[in-house]
C-alpha positions as CSV (number, residue, x, y, z in Angstrom):
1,X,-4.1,2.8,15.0
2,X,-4.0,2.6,11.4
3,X,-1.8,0.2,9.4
4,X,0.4,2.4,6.6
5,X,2.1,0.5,3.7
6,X,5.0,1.7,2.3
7,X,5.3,0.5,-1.2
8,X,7.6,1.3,-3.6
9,X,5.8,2.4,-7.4
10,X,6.7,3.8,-10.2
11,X,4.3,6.5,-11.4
12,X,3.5,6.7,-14.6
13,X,2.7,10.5,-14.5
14,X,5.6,13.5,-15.3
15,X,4.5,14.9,-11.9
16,X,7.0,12.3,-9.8
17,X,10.4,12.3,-9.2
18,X,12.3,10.2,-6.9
19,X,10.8,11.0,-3.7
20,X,8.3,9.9,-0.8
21,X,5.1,11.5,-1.1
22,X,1.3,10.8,0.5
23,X,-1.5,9.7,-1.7
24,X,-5.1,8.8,-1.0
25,X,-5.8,5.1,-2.6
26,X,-8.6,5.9,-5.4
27,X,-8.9,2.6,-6.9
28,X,-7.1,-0.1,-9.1
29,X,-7.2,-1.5,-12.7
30,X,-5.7,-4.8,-12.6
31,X,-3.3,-6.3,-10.6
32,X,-0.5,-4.1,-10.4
33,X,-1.9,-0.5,-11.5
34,X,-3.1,1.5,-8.8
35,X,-4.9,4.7,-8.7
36,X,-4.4,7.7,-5.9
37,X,-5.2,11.2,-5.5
38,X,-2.5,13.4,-4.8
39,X,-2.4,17.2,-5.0
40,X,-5.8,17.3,-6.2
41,X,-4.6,14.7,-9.5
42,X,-4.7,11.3,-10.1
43,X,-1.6,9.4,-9.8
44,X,-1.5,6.4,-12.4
45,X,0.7,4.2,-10.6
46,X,2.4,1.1,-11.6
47,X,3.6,-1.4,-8.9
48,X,7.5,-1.7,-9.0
49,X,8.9,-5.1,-9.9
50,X,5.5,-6.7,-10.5
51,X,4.1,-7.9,-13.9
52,X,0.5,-9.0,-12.8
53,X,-1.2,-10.7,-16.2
54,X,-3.7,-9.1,-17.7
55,X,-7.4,-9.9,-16.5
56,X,-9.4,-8.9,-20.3
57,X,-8.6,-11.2,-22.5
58,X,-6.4,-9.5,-25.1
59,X,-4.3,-10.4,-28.2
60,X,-1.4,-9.3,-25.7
61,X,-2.9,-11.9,-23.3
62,X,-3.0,-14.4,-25.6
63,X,0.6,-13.3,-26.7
64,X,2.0,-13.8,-22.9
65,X,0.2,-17.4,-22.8
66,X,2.0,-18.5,-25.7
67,X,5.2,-17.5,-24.8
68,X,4.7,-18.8,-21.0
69,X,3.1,-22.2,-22.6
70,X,0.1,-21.7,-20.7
71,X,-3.5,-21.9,-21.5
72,X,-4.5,-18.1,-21.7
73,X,-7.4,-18.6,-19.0
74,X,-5.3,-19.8,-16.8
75,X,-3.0,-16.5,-17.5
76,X,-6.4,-14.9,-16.8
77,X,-7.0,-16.3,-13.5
78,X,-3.9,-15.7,-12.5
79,X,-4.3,-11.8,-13.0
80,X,-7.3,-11.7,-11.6
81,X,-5.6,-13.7,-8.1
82,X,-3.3,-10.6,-8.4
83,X,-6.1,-8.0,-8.7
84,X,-8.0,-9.6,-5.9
85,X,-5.0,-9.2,-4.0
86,X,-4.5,-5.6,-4.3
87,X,-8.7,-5.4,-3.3
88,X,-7.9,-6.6,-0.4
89,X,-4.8,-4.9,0.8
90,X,-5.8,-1.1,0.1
91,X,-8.3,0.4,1.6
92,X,-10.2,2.8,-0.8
93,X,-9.9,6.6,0.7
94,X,-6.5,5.6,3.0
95,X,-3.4,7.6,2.7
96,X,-0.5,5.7,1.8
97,X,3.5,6.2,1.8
98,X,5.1,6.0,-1.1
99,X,8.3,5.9,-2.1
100,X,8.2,6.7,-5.8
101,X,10.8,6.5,-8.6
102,X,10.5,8.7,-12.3
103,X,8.6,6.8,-14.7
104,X,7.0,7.5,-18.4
105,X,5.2,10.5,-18.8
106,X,1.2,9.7,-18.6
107,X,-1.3,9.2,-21.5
């Protein structure tokens, strides 16, 4: 028996409404964008309620650091803790529930 998660996401794709769908976990970026397949698309998917720091350093990176008063490789570390994380929770190729809410329209 295979474990499903049920996460909650907003897409950031004009194909989702609010609504539960089933998507094949592709891959992720950082630590809280994640990548499926569904319909034969890819699903750009941003994890609700989490703001995972960056894991390239970035003027944006060394933005956040300054205003959380924090060196920004320990900002770094931390997003890569977070993208770690979401390696080890999906499995690449598993079908996933998700219960999606409307987001911004994709690049």
């Amino acid at each position: 028996m295979t474990a499903r998660i049920v996460l909650t996401l907003a897409l950031l794709c004009s194909a989702a409404s609010a609504k539960t769908l089933h998507a094949t976990y592709l891959y992720h970026t950082d630590g809280d964008t994640v990548v499926f397949a569904y319909q034969g698309k890819r699903l750009i998917c941003q994890l609700d309620g989490i703001d995972a720091p960056e894991i390239y350093s970035s003027a944006k990176m060394i933005r956040n650091a300054q205003k959380a008063r924090l060196d920004y490789t320990k900002l770094q570390e931390l997003g890569m803790q977070s993208y770690v994380y979401l390696r080890d929770t999906f499995v690449k190729g598993e079908r996933y529930t998700l219960k999606v809410r409307k987001g911004n329209a994709a690049k």
